[in-house]
C-alpha positions as CSV (number, residue, x, y, z in Angstrom):
1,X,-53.3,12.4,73.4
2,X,-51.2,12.6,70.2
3,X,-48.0,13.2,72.3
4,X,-48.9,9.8,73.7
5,X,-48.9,8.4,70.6
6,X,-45.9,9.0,69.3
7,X,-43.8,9.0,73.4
8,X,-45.6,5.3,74.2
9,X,-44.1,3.5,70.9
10,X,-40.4,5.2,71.2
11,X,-40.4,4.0,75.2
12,X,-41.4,0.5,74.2
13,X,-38.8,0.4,71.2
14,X,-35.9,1.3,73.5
15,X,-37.2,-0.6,76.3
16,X,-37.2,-3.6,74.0
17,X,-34.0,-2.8,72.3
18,X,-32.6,-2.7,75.8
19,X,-34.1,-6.0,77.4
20,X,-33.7,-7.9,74.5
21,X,-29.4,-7.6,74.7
22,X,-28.2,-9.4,71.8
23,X,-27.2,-7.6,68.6
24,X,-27.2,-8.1,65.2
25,X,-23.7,-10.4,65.6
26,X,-24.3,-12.0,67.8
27,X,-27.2,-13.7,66.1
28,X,-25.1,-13.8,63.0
29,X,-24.8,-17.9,62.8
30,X,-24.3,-20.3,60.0
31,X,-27.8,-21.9,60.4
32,X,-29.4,-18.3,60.0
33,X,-28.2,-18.4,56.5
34,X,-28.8,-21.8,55.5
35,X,-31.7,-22.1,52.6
36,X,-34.5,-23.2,54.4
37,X,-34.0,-20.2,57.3
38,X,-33.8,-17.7,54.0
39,X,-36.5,-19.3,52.5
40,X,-35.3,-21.5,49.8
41,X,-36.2,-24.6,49.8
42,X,-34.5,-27.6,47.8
43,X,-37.2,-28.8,45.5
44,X,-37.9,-32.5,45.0
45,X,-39.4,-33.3,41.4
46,X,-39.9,-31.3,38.4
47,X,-43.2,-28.5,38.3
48,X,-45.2,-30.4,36.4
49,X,-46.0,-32.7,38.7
50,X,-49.4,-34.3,39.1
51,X,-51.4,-33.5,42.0
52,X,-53.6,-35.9,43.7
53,X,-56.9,-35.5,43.0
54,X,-58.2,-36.0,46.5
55,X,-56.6,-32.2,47.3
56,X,-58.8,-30.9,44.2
57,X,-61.7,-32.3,46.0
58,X,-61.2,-31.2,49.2
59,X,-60.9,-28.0,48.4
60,X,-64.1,-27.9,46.9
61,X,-65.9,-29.1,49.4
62,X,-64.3,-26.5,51.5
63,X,-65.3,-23.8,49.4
64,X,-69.1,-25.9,48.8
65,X,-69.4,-25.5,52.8
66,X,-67.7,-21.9,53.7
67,X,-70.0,-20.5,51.0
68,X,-73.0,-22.5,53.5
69,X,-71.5,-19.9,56.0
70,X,-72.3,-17.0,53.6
71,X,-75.8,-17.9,53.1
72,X,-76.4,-18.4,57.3
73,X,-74.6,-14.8,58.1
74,X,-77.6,-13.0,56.7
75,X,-80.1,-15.3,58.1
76,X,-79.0,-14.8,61.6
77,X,-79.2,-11.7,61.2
78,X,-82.5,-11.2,60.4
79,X,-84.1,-14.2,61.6
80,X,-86.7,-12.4,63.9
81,X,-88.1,-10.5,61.0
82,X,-88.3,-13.3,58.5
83,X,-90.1,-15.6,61.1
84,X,-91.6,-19.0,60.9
85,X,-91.0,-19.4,57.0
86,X,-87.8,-18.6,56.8
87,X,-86.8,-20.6,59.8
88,X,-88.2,-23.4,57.7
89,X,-86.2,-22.2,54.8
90,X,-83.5,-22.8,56.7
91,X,-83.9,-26.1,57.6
92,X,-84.4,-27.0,54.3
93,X,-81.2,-25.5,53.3
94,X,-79.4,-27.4,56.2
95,X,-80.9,-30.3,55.3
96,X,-79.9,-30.1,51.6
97,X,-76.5,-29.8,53.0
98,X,-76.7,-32.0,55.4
99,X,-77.5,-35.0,53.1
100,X,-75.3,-33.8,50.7
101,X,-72.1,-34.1,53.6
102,X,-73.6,-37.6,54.3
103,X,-73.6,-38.5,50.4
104,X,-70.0,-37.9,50.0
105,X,-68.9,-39.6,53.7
106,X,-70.5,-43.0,52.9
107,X,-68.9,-42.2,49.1
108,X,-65.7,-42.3,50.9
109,X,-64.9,-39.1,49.5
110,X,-63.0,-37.5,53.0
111,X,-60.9,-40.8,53.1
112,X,-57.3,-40.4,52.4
113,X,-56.5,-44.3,51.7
């Protein structure tokens, strides 16, 4: 089993090496080395730069929501044992949620006007 291990990965590198045909010249082009391909982008503006407050707020409610998600994992895990009250729990917590998603959609708050 260990000899497969180390014979499977050595077959697929030179069977890969010999399919794939090209070398390292021939893939040597201008554009490869041009500063976005290498990674370096031009930069528009200075670093100071203000940010819109509308990404600041987004990601909050992100975070306000995944976090939702944390409190439901453990929940539905253990729902059987906790039974009828902490189903109702539950639907509390939704519904706390809930409202608050419906608060900051008629706000206007997810718009990006």
């Amino acid at each position: 089993m260990l000899g497969l291990a180390f014979i499977i990965p050595i077959i697929l590198i030179v069977v890969s090496n010999f399919l794939g045909g090209r070398s390292y010249s021939d893939n040597n082009s201008a554009g490869k080395w041009s500063t976005y391909e290498a990674g370096i982008m031009q930069t528009i503006g200075t670093a100071d730069d203000r940010v819109s407050i509308k990404f600041y707020l987004t990601a909050i409610l992100f975070i306000i929501f995944d976090v939702e998600a944390v409190f439901l994992y453990p929940w539905a895990v253990n729902f059987k044992q906790l039974g009828l009250v902490g189903l109702i729990e539950m639907f509390v917590f939704l519904a706390i949620l809930g409202a608050g998603f419906v608060y900051i959609w008629k706000k206007g708050a997810l718009k990006w006007d």
